[in-house]
KOLVO-640574 format. One record per atom (N, C-alpha, C): residue in three letters; z, y, x. Coordinates in steps of 0.001 Angstrom, whole numbers, padded with zeros to 6 digits, always signed. Example, Ala and Ser with C-alpha at 12.3 -4.5 7.8 and 13.67 -1.06 7.14 Angstrom:
BEGIN
Ala+007800-005690+013190Ala+007800-004500+012300Ala+007800-003300+013200Ser+007080-002250+012850Ser+007140-001060+013670Ser+007870+000030+012900
***
This chain:
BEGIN
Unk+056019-156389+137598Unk+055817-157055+138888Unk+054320-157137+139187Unk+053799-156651+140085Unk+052709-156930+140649Unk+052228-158271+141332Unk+050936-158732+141058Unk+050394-159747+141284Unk+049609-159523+142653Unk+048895-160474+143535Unk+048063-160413+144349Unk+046777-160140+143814Unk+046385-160175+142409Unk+044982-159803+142045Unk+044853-158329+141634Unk+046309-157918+140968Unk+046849-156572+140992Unk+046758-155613+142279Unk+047196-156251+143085Unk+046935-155504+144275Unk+045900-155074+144820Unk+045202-156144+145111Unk+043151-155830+145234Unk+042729-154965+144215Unk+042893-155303+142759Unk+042593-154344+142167Unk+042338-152812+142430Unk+043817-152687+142656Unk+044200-151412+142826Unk+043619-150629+144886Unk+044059-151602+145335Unk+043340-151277+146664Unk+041471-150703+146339Unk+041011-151591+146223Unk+039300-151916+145306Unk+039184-150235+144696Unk+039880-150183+143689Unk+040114-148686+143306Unk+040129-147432+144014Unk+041514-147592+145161Unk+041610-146676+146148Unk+040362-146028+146957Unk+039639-147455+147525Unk+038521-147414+148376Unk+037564-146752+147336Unk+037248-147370+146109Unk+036193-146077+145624Unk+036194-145325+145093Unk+037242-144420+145539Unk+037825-142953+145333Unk+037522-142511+146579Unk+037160-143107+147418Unk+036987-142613+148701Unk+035693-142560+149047Unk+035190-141820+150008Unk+033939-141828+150753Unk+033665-142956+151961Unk+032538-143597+151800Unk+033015-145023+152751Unk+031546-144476+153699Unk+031813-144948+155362Unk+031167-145204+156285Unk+030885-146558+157077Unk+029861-147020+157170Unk+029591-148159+157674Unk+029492-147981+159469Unk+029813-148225+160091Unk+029716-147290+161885Unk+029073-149435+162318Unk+027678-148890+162772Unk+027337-150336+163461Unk+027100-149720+164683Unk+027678-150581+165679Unk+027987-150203+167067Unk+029560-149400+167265Unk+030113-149927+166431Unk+031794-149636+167003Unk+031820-150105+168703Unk+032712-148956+169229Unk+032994-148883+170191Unk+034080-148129+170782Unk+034841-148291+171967Unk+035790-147456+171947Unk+034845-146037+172531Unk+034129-146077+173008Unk+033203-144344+173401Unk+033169-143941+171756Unk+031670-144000+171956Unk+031228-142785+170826Unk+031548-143430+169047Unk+030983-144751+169075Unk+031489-145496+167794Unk+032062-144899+167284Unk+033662-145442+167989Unk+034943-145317+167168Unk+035441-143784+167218Unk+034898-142911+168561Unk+035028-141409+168034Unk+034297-141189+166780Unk+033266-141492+166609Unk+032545-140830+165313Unk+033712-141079+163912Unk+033589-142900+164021Unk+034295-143378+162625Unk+035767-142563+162824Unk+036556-142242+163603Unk+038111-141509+163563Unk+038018-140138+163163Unk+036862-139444+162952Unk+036297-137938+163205Unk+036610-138028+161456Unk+035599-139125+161189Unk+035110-139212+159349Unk+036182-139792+158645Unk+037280-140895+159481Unk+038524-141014+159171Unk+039513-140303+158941Unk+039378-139110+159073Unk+039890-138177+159477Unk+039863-137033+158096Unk+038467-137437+157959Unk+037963-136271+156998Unk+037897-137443+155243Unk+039293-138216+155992Unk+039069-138762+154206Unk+037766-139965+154103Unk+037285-140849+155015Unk+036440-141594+154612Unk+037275-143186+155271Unk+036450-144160+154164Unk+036790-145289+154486Unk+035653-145792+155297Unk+036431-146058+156345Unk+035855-146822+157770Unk+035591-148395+157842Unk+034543-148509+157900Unk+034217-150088+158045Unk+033410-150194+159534Unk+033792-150744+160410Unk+033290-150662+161750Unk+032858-152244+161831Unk+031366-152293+162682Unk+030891-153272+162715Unk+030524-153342+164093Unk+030466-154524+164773Unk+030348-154347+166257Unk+029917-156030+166203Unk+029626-156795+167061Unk+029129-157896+167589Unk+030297-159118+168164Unk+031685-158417+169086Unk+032776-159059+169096Unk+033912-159217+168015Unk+034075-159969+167426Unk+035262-160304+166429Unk+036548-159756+167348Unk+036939-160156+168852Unk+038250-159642+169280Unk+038139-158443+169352Unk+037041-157655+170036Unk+037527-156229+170134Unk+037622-155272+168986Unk+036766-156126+167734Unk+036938-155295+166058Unk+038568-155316+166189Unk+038955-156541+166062Unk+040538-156857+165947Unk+041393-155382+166704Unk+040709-155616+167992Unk+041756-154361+168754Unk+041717-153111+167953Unk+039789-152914+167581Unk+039986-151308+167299Unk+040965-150937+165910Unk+040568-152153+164971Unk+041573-151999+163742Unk+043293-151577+164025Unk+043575-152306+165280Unk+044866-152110+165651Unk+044813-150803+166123Unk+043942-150489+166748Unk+044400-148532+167628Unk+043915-147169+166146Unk+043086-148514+164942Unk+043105-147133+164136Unk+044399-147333+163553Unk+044688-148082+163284Unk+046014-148638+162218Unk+047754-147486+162755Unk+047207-147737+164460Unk+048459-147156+165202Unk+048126-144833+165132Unk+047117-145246+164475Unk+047156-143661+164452Unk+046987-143422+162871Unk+047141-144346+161957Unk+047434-143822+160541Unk+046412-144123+159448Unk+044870-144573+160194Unk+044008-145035+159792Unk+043569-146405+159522Unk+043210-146894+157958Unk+042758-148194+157685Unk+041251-148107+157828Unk+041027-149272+158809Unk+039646-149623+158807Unk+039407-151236+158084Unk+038292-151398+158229Unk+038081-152807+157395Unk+036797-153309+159245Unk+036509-154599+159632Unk+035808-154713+160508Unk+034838-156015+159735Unk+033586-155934+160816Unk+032661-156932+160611Unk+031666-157635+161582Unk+032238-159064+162040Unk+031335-158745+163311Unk+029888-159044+162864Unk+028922-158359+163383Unk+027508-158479+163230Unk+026434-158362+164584Unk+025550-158602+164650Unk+024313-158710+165973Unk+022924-158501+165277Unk+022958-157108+165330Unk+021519-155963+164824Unk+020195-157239+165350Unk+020434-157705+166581Unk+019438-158089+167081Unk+018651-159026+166177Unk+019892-160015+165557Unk+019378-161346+164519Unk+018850-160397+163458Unk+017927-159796+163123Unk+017456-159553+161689Unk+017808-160081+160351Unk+017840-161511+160224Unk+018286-162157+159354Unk+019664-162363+159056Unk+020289-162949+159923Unk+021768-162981+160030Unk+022313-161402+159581Unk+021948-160390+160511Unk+022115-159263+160044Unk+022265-158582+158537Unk+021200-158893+158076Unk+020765-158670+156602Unk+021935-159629+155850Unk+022063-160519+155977Unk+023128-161378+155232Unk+024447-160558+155044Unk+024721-160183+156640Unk+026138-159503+156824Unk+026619-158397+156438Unk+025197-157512+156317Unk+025388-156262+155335Unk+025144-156585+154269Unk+025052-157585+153560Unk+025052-157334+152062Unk+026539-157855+151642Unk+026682-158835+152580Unk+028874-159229+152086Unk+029230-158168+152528Unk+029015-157183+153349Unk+029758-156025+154211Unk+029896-155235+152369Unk+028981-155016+151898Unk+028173-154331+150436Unk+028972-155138+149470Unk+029009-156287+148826Unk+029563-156246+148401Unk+031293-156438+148466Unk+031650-156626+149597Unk+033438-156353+149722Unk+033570-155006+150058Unk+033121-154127+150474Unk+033488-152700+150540Unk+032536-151359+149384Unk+031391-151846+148915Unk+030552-151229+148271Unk+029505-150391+149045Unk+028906-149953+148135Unk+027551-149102+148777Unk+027646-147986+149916Unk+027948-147769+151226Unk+028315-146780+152073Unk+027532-145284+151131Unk+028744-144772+151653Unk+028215-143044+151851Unk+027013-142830+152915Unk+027515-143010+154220Unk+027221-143103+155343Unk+026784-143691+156134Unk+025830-144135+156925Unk+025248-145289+157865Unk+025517-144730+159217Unk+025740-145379+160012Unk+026309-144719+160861Unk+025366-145448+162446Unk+024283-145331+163001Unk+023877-146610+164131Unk+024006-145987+165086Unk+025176-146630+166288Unk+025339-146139+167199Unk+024768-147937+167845Unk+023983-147998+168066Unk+023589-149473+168757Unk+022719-149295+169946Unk+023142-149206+171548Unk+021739-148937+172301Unk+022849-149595+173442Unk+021629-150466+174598Unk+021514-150969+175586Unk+021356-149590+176668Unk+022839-149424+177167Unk+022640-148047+178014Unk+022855-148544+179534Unk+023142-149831+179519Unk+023379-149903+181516Unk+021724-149748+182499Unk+022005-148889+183248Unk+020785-148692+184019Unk+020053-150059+184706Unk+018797-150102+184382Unk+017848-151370+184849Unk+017775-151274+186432Unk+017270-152157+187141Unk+016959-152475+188035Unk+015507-152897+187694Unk+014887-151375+188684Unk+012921-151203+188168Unk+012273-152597+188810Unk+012732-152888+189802Unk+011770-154059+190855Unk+011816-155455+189627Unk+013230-155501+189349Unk+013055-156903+188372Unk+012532-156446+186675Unk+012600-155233+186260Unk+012127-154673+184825Unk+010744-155800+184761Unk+010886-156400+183370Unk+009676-156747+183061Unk+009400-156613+181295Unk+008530-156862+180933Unk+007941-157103+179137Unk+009301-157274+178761Unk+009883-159025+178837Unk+010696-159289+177940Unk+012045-158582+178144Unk+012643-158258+179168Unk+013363-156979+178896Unk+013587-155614+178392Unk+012322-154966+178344Unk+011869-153863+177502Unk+011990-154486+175918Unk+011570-155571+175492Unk+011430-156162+174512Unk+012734-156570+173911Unk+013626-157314+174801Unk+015256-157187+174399Unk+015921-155537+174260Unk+015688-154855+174983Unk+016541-153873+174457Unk+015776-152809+173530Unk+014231-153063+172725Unk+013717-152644+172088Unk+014232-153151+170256Unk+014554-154485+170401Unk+015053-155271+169730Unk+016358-154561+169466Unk+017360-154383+170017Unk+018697-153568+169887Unk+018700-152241+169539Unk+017866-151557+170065Unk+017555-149672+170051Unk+017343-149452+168940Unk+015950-149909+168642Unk+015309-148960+167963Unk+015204-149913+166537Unk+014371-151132+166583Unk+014405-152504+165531Unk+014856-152809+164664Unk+016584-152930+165253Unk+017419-153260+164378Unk+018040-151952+163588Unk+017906-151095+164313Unk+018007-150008+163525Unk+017190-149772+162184Unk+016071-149814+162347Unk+014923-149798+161739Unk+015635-150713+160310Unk+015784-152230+161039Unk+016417-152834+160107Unk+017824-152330+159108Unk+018257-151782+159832Unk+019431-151401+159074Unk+019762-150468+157743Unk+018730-149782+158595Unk+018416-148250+157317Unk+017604-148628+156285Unk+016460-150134+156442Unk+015897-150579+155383Unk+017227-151187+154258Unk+018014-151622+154529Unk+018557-152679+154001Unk+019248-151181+153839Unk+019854-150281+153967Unk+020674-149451+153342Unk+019909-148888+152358Unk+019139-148205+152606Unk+017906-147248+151366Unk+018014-148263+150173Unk+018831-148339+149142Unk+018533-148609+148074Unk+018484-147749+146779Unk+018359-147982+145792Unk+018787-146930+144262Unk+019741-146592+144663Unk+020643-147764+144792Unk+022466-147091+144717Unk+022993-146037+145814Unk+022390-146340+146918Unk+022119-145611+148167Unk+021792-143958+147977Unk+020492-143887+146785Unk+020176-142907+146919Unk+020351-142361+145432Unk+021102-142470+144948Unk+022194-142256+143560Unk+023263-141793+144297Unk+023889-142062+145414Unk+025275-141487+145540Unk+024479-140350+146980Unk+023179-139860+147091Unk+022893-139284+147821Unk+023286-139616+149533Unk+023132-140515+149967Unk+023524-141408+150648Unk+023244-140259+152237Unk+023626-140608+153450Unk+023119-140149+154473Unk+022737-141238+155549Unk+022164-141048+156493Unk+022105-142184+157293Unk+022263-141069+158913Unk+023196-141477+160304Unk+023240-140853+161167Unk+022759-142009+162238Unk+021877-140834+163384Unk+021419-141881+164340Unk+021762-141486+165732Unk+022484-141818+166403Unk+022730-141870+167843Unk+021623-141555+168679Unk+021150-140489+168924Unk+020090-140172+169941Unk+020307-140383+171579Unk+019543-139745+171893Unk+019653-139573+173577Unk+018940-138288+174276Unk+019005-137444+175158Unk+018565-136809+176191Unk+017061-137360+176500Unk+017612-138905+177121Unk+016271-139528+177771Unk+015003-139575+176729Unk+015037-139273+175462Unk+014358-138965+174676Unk+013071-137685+175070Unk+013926-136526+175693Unk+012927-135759+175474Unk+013175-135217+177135Unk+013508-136220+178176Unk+013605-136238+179525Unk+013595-137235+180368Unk+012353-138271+180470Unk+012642-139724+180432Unk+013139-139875+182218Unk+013884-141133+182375Unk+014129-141561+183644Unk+014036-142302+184116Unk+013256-142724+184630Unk+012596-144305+185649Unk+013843-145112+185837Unk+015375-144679+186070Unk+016419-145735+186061Unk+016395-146381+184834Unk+016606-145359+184062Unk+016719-145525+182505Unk+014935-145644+181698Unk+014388-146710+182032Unk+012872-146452+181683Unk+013256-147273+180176Unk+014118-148590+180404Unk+013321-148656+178868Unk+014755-148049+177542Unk+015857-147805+178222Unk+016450-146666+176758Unk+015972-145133+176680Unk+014932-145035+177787Unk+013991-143682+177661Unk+012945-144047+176480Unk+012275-145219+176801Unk+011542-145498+175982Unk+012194-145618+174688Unk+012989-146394+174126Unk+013484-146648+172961Unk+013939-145061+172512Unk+014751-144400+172981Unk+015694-143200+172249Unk+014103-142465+171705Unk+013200-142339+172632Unk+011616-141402+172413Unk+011316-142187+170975Unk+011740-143453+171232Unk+010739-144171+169743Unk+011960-144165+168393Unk+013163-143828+169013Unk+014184-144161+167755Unk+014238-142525+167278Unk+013771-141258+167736Unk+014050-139754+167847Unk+012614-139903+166786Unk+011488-140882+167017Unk+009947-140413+166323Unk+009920-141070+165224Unk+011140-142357+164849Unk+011468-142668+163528Unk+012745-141846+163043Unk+013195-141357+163248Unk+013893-140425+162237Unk+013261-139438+161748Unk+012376-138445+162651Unk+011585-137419+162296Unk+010859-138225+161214Unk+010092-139372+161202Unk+008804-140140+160527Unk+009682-139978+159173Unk+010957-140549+159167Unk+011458-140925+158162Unk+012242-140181+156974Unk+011861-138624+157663Unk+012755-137770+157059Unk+012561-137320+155731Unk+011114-136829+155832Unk+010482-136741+154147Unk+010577-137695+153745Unk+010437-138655+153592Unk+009895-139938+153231Unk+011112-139982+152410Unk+012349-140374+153176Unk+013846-140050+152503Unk+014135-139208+151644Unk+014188-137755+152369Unk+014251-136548+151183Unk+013509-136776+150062Unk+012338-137357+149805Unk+011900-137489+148540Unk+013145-138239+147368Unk+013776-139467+148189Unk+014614-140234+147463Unk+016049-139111+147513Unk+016525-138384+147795Unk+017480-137654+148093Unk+018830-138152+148952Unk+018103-138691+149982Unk+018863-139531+151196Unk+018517-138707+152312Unk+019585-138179+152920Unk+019270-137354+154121Unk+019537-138604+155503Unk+018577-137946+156616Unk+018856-139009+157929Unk+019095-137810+159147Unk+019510-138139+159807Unk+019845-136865+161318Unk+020161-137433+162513Unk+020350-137778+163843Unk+020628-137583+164871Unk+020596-136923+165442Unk+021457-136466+166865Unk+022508-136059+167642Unk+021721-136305+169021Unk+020915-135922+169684Unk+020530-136112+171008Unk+021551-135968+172169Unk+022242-136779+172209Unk+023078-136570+173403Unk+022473-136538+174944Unk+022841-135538+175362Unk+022138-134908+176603Unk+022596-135349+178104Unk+023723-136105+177967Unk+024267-136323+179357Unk+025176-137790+178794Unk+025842-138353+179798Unk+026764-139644+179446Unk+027864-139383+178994Unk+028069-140310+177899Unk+029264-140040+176806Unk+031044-140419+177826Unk+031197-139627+177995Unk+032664-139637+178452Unk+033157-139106+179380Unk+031608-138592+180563Unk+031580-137942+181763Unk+032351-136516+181894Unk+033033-136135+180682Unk+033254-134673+180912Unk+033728-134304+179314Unk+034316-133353+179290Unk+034966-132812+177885Unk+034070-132382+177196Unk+032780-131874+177777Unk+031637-131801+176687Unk+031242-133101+176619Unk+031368-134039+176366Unk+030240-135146+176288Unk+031554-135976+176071Unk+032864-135418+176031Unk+033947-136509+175324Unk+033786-137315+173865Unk+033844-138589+173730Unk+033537-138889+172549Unk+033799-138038+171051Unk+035294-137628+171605Unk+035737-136894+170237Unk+035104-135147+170172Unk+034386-135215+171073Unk+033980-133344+170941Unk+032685-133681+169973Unk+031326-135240+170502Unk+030434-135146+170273Unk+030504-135545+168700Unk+031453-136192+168208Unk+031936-136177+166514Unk+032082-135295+165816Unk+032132-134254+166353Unk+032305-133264+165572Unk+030716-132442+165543Unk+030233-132855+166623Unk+028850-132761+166177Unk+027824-133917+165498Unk+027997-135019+164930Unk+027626-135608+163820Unk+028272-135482+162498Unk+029623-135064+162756Unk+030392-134490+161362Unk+029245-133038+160828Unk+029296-132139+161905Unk+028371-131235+161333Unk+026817-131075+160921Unk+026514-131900+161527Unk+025424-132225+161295Unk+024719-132964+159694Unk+026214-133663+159354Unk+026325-134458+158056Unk+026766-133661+156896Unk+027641-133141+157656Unk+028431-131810+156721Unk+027566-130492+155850Unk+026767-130162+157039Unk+025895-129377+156719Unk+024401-129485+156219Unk+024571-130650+156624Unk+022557-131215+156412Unk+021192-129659+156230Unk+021768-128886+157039Unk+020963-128340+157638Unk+019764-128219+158358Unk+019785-129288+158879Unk+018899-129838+160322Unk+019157-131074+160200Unk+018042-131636+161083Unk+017870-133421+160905Unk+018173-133088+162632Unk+018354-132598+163300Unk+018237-132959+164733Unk+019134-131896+165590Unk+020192-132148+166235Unk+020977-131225+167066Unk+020702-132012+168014Unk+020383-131368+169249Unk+020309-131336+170863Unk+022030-130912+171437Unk+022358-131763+171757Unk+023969-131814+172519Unk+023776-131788+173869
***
């Protein structure tokens, strides 16, 4: 007869037989396309997002297509709080394979009211907490299981747009820390890459969430290149 500590056990087991992904910025767009892509390909999904109800939903729409996810709500923005949440995230699921930051402030500004502390809030979300995230991932254990880290780019990166002035700004500064960060990594044998997405995620079957997964799958797959232009 099996026990309830038996069971965890053995679950506990399952999961690290598996390849695990951490996806911060679950979403039903690109998020949760990415994490269903790597779900797909055999990895355990831990999706982290900021709402506790809509984690709830996505667990339910992976669950209804065959996939266990685990959720966590978290807010990149709090640094601290943050850091707390990935380390219980760490120790109830273990050391990710994968980092996954899909986190960016994409609704178009209104230039007349744009000021400092708005550039400054969604600088805080973009690029920051990112920053934060990949610190707190890069560890020994991290880079013992050859770890990867993937970053959600943008177009407006290397085409900026006065609607879009400050996720132009951020994607330019989150595209010049991955490049920064790439040797730096490879020395530890941790690869990092993003995906410049070139147009809006959903507008069209090229730019469908589930087409552009398969271009961070390859990108991960192959570690070829630190940078595909989509």
């Amino acid at each position: 007869m099996l026990y309830m500590a038996d069971i965890k056990e053995i679950e506990k087991g399952e999961m690290e037989m598996k390849k695990t992904i951490f996806v911060i910025g679950a979403g039903k767009g690109l998020g949760n396309g990415v994490a269903e892509k790597f779900a797909a390909e055999g990895f355990h999904v831990v999706l982290m997002a900021r709402s506790e109800s809509s984690l709830q939903e996505y667990a339910s729409d992976f669950a209804a297509k065959g996939y266990e996810v685990h959720t966590e709500a978290a807010d990149v923005t709090d640094f601290a709080v943050f850091a707390d949440t990935f380390r219980k995230v760490i120790a109830a699921y273990g050391v990710p394979d994968v980092l996954f930051y899909n986190v960016g402030i994409t609704a178009p500004d209104d230039k007349e009211m744009l000021n400092a502390d708005t550039l400054m809030e969604h600088y805080r979300a973009d690029v920051a907490g990112a920053y934060n995230a990949i610190k707190l991932a890069v560890t020994e254990e991290f880079a013992a299981k050859k770890g990867a880290i993937l970053v959600t780019g943008g177009g407006l990166a290397l085409q900026p747009y006065i609607d879009y002035l400050p996720l132009s700004m951020d994607k330019a500064a989150l595209r010049a820390m991955v490049q920064a960060l790439v040797p730096v990594l490879k020395e530890k044998g941790i690869y990092i890459g993003t995906v410049q997405v070139t147009g809006r995620i959903g507008s069209n079957e090229h730019f469908a969430p589930r087409t552009i997964a398969e271009k961070f799958w390859e990108i991960y797959a192959k570690q070829e290149t630190n940078e595909i232009v989509y």
